[in-house]
C-alpha positions, 0 to 999 in steps of 0.5 A, spaced: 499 453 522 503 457 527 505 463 522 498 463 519 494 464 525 499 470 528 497 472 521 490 472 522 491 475 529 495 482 526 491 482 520 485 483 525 489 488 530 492 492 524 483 492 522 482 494 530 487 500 529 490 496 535 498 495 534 503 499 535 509 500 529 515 496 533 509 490 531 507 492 525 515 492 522 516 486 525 510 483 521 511 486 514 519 486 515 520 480 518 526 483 523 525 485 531 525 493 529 531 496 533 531 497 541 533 504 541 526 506 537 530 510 532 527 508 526 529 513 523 536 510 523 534 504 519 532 505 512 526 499 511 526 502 504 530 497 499 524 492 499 521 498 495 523 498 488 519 504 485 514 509 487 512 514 483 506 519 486 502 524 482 498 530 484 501 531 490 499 537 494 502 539 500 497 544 502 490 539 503 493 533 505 489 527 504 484 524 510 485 517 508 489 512 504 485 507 500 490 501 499 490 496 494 495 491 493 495 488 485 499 482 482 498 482 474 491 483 474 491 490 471 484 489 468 481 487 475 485 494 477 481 499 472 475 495 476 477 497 482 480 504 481 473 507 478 470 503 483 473 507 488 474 514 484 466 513 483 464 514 490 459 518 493 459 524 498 467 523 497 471 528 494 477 526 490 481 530 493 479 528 501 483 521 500 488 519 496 490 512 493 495 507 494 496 501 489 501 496 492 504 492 485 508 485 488 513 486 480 506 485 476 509 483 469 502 486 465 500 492 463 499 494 471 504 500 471 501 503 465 495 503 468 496 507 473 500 512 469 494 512 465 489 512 470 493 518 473 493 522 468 486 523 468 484 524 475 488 529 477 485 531 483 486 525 486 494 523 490 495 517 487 502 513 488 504 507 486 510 503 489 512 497 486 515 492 491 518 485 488 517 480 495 516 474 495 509 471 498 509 467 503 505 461 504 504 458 511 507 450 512 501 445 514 
């Protein structure tokens, strides 16, 4: 029960804009980050399987990310990501998409391809992760 309230109370911190990077590591990797603050010595990358970015434009960098996380829901994705891409007074090249997939075993990953391919003025990056869920003790 312990680790699901200190869940709720980052969630809620990371929402408020009110956690400092040390904190956020620790909660998404599970280990104290190092006590030097040199990040840049550790590499948190081997929970990241793949990442493949589209459209990606260096000179007009996006104003904000749209993250969404997915699991072998590849029809509720198409949903959303039109949701997304059909929003008004936005324009596609002021945000950029993240799709966050847990190792989906559907057709997730062609999706994105797809869904890319035909939005090219959008940043899209797609990391497939493969990480265990986890689930609080009562």
């Amino acid at each position: 029960m312990y680790n699901f309230l200190k869940t709720l109370r980052v969630i809620y911190r990371i929402e408020q804009d009110n956690i400092s990077y040390p904190e956020l590591i620790e909660f998404l990797y599970g280990e104290i980050p190092p006590e030097d603050h040199n990040f840049l010595l550790y590499n948190y990358a081997p929970h990241i399987e793949n990442v493949l970015i589209f459209g990606l434009n260096e000179k007009n960098p996006p104003l904000f990310s749209v993250i969404i996380p997915t699991y072998n829901r590849h029809k509720l994705l198409v949903k959303t990501l039109n949701s997304v891409i059909s929003q008004n007074n936005i324009y596609r090249t002021e945000f950029e998409l993240m799709i966050v997939d847990n190792g989906s075993k559907d057709e997730t990953e062609k999706v994105v391809k797809n869904f890319a391919n035909q939005n090219r003025k959008t940043n899209i990056i797609y990391v497939k992760l493969r990480l265990l869920t986890a689930t609080p003790r009562l």
